[in-house]
PLY file of the C-alpha trace (Angstrom):
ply
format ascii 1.0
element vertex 303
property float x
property float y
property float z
element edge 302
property int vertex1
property int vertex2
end_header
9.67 -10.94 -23.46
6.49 -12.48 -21.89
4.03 -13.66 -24.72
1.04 -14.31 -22.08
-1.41 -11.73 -23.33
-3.26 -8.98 -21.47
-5.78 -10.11 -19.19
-8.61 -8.01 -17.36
-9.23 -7.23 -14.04
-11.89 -5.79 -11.81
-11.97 -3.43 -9.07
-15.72 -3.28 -7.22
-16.08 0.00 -5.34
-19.17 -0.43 -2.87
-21.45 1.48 -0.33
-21.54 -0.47 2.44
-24.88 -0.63 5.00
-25.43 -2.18 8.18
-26.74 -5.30 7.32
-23.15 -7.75 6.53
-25.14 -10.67 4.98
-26.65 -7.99 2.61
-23.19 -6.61 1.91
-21.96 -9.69 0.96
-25.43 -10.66 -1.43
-23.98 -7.13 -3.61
-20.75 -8.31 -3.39
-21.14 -11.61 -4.97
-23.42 -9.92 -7.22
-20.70 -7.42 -8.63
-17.81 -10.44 -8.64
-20.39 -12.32 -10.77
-20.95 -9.67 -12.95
-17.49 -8.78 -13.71
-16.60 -12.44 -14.47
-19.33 -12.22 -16.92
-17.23 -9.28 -18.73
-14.06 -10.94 -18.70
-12.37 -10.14 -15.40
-9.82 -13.00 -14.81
-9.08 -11.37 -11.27
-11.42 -9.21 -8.67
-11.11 -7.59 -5.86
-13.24 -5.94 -3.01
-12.26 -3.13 -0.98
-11.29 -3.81 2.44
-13.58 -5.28 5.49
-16.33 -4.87 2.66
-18.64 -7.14 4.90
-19.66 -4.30 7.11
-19.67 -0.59 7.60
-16.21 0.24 9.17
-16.55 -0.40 12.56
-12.94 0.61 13.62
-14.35 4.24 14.35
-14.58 3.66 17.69
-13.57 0.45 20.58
-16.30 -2.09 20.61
-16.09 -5.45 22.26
-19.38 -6.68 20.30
-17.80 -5.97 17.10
-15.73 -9.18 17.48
-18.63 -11.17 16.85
-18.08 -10.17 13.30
-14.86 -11.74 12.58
-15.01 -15.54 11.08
-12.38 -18.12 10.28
-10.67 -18.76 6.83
-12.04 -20.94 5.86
-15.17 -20.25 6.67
-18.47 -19.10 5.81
-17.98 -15.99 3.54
-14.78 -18.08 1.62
-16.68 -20.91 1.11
-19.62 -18.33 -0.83
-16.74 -16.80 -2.85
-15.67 -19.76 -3.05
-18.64 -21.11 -5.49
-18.53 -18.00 -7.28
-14.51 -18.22 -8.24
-15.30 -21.95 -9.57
-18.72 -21.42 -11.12
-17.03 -18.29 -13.43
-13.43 -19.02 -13.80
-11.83 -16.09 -11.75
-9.55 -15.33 -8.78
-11.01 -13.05 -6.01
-9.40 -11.25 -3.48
-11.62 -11.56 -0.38
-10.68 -8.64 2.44
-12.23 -10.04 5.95
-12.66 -9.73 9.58
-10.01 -12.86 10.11
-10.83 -14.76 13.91
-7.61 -16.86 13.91
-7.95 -18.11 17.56
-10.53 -16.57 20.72
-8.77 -13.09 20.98
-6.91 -13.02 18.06
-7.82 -11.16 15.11
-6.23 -10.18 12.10
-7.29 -7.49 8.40
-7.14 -10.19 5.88
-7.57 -11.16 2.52
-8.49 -14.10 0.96
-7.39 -15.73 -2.36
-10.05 -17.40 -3.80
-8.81 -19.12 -7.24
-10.67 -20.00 -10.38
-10.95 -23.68 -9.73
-12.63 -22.32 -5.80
-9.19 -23.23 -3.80
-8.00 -21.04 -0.92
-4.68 -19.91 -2.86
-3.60 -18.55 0.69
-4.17 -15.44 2.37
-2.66 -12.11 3.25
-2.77 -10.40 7.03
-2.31 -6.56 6.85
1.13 -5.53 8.48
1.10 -2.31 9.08
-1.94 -1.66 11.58
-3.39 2.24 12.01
-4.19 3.72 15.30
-5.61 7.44 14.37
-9.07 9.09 15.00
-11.47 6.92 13.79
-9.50 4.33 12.82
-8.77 2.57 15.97
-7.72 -0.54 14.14
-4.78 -1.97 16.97
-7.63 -2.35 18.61
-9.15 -5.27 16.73
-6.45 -6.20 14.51
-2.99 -8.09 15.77
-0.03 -6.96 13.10
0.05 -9.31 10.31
2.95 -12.62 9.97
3.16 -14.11 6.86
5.36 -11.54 4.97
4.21 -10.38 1.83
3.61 -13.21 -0.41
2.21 -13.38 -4.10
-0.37 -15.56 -5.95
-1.14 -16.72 -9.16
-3.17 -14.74 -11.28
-3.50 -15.45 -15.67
0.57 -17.24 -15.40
1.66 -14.43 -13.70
2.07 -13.42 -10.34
-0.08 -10.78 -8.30
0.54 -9.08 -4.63
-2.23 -7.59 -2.19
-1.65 -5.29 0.68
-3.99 -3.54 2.59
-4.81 0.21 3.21
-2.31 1.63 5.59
0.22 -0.45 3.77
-0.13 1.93 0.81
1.78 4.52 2.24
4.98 1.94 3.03
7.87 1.68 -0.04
9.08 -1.33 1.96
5.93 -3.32 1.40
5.19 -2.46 -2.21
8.91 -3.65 -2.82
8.75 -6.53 -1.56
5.67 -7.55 -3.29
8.16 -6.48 -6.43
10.81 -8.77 -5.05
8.41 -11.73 -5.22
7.33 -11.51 -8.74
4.40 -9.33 -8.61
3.67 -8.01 -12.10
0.03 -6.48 -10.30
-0.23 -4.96 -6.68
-3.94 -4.66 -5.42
-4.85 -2.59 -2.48
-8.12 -3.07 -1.07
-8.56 0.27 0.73
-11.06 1.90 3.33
-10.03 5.54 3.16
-12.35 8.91 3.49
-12.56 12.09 4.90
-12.99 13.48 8.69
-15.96 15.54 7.51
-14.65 18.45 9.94
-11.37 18.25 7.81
-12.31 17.86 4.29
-12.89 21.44 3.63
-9.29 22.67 4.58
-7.00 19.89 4.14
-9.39 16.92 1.84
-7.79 17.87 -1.31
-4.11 17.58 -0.21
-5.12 14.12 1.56
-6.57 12.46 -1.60
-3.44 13.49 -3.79
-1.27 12.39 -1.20
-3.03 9.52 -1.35
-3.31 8.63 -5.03
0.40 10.05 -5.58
2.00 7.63 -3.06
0.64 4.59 -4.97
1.56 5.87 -8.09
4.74 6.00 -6.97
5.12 2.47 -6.04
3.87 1.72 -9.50
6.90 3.71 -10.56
9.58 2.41 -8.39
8.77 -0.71 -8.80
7.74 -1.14 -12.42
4.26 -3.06 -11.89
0.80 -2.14 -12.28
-1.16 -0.42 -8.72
-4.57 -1.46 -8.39
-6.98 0.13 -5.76
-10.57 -0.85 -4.79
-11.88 1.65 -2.48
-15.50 2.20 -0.58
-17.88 5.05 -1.17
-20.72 6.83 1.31
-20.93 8.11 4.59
-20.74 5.98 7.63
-20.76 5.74 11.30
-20.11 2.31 12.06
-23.58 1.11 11.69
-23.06 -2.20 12.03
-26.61 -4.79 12.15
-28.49 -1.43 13.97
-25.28 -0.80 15.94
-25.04 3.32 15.32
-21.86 4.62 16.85
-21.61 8.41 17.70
-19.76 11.23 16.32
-19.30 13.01 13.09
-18.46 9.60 10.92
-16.11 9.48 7.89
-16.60 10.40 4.61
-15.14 7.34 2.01
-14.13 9.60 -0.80
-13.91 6.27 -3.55
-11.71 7.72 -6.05
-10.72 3.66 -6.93
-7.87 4.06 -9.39
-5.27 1.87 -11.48
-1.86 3.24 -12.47
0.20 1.79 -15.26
4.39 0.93 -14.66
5.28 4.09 -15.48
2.14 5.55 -13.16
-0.22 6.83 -15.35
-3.66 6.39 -14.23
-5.28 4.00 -16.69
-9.05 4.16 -15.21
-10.44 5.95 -12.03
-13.60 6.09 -10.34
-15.90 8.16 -9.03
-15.72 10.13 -5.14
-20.06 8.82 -4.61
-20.91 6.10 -6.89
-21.12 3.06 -6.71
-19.48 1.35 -9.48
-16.55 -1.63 -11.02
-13.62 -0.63 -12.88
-11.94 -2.68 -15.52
-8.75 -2.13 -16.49
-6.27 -4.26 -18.97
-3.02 -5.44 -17.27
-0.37 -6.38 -20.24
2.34 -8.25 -19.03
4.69 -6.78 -21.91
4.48 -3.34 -20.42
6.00 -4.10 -17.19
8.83 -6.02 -19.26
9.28 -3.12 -21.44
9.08 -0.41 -18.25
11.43 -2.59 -16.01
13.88 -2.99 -19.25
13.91 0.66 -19.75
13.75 1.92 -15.89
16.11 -0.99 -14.50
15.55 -0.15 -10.93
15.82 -3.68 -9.48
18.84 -3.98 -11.61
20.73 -1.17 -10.04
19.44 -1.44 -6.46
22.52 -1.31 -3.91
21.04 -4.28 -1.54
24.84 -4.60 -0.34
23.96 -1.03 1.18
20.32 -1.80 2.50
21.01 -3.11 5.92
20.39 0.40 7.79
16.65 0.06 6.56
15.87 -2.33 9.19
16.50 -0.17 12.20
13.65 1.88 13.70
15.55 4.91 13.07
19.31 5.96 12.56
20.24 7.40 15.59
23.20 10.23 15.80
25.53 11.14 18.21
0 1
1 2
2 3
3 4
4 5
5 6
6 7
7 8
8 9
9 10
10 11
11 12
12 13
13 14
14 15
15 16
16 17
17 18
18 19
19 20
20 21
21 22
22 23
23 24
24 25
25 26
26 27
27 28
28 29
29 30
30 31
31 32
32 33
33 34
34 35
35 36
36 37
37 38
38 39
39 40
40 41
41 42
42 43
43 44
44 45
45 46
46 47
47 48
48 49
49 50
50 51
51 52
52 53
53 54
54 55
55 56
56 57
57 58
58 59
59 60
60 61
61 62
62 63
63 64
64 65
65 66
66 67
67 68
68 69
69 70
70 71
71 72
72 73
73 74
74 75
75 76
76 77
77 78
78 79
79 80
80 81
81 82
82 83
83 84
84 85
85 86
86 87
87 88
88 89
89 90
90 91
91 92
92 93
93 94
94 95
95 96
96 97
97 98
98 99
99 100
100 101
101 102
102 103
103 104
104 105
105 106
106 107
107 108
108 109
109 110
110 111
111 112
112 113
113 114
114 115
115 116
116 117
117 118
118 119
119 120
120 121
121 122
122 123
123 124
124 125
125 126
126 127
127 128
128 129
129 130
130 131
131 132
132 133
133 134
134 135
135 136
136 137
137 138
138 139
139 140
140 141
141 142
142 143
143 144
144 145
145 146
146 147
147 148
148 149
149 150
150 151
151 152
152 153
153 154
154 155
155 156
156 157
157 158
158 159
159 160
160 161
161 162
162 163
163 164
164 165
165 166
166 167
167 168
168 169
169 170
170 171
171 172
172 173
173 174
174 175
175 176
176 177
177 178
178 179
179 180
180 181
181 182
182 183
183 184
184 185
185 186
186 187
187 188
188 189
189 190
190 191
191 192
192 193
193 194
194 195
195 196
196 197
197 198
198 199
199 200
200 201
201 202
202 203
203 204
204 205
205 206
206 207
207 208
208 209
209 210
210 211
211 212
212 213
213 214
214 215
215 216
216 217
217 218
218 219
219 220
220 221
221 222
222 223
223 224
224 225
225 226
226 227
227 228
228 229
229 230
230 231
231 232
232 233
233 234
234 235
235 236
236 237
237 238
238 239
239 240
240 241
241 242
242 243
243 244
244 245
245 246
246 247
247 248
248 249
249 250
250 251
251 252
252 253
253 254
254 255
255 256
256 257
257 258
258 259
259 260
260 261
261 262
262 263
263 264
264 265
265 266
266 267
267 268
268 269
269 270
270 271
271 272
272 273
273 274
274 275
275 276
276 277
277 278
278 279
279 280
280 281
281 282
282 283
283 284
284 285
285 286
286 287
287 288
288 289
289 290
290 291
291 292
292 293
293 294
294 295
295 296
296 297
297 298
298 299
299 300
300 301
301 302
């Protein structure tokens, strides 16, 4: 059984206004903070930097993206070094002139790029026109060090894929973050807002289940349009509902925020309970992967 000892991490759920060097001033603000308390890991919720622009196509919105390394890593980067702690960094990635990529970055505690993770599964839906900015991610779904152990990240619309959150299992992940941008279409909250959000939250405690690890999810808060430095886009805008939760091995929600507050959540992850869970509920033990080979086909098609 692992003897490690539980460790703390952080979860910063944010408002987030047009201005992105001001966005990034409260977000090293709230990682500095949360060191202070003990958080050996943090992480942001996703594109934090600016209001989500991916409600509509916008050439000048490119002009947001940077390179890793670059300027907002190399901020974090202090901050990780000065207070001991691994952050998890979601960005606007430029890789190359016309190709972009959802990121995150791992900043660790001595302020080394640990590596980085490019969303895989990209959204195309009303309001979140993301193939339009974002090329599908290619480096897999790798893990990084976090208190001896190891932790995943995935992004958003990964949440909803079994695939993904297994194969952060596969690799060791003991902790799966999901830095999230998620909300309401304010014409649909009324009718269908609660079934979305329980969808939502039930899906990820399911992977937490399956999979025997702890789910961590940093989400946004407020309404927004896209405002992006006095860039107003049109139309009804989205709702971020918050809601930033943490579900225990067994997927019991440990800690959850609020749906319009700013605020961090701390929760304990104990390395002994996803020994104990995965001991009791062997479900990598008992997985058919002689059988699996049908999963990678686009569908199963009958005669």
């Amino acid at each position: 059984m692992s003897r490690r000892g539980k460790y703390k991490v952080a979860l910063v759920q944010m408002a987030c206004g047009p201005d992105p060097d001001a966005n990034t001033d409260l977000a090293i603000r709230r990682v500095e903070d949360a060191a202070r308390q003990g958080a050996a890991a943090v992480c942001l919720p996703e594109l934090f930097r600016t209001q989500y622009f991916c409600q509509r196509e916008d050439h000048a919105m490119f002009d947001e993206a940077e390179p890793i390394p670059g300027p907002t890593t190399e901020r974090f980067a202090v901050v990780a070094r000065e207070r001991k702690t691994t952050v998890f960094v979601p960005l606007f990635e430029r890789r190359s002139a016309g190709l972009y990529h959802n990121t995150t970055a791992v900043i660790g505690p001595d302020g080394s790029l640990l590596g980085r993770y490019r969303k895989m599964h990209i959204p195309d839906d009303p309001l979140y026109y993301e193939k339009f900015y974002f090329a599908p991610g290619d480096l897999g779904f790798p893990t990084f060090p976090v208190h001896g152990g190891r932790t995943g990240v995935l992004i958003c619309w990964d949440q909803w894929y079994p695939e993904s959150a297994r194969l952060e299992a596969l690799g060791g992940a003991e902790l799966l973050l999901y830095p999230t941008a998620i909300g309401w279409h304010p014409a649909e909250k009324d009718e269908f807002g609660r079934a979305q959000h329980d969808a939502w939250e039930t899906v990820q405690r399911a992977h937490a289940i399956a999979n025997g690890l702890y789910v961590a999810v940093p989400n946004r808060v407020g309404h927004e349009h896209g405002d992006v430095r006095g860039n107003r886009a049109e139309g009804p805008g989205i709702e971020f509902w918050g809601g930033s939760f943490v579900a225990d091995p067994f997927g019991r929600v440990l800690a959850k925020a609020s749906h319009d507050r700013e605020e961090t959540l701390f929760v304990e992850v104990d390395p002994e309970e996803v020994e104990n869970v995965r001991r009791h509920w062997p479900f990598l033990r008992d997985r058919r992967v002689d059988a699996y080979g049908a999963i990678t086909h686009r569908f199963l098609d009958t005669p």
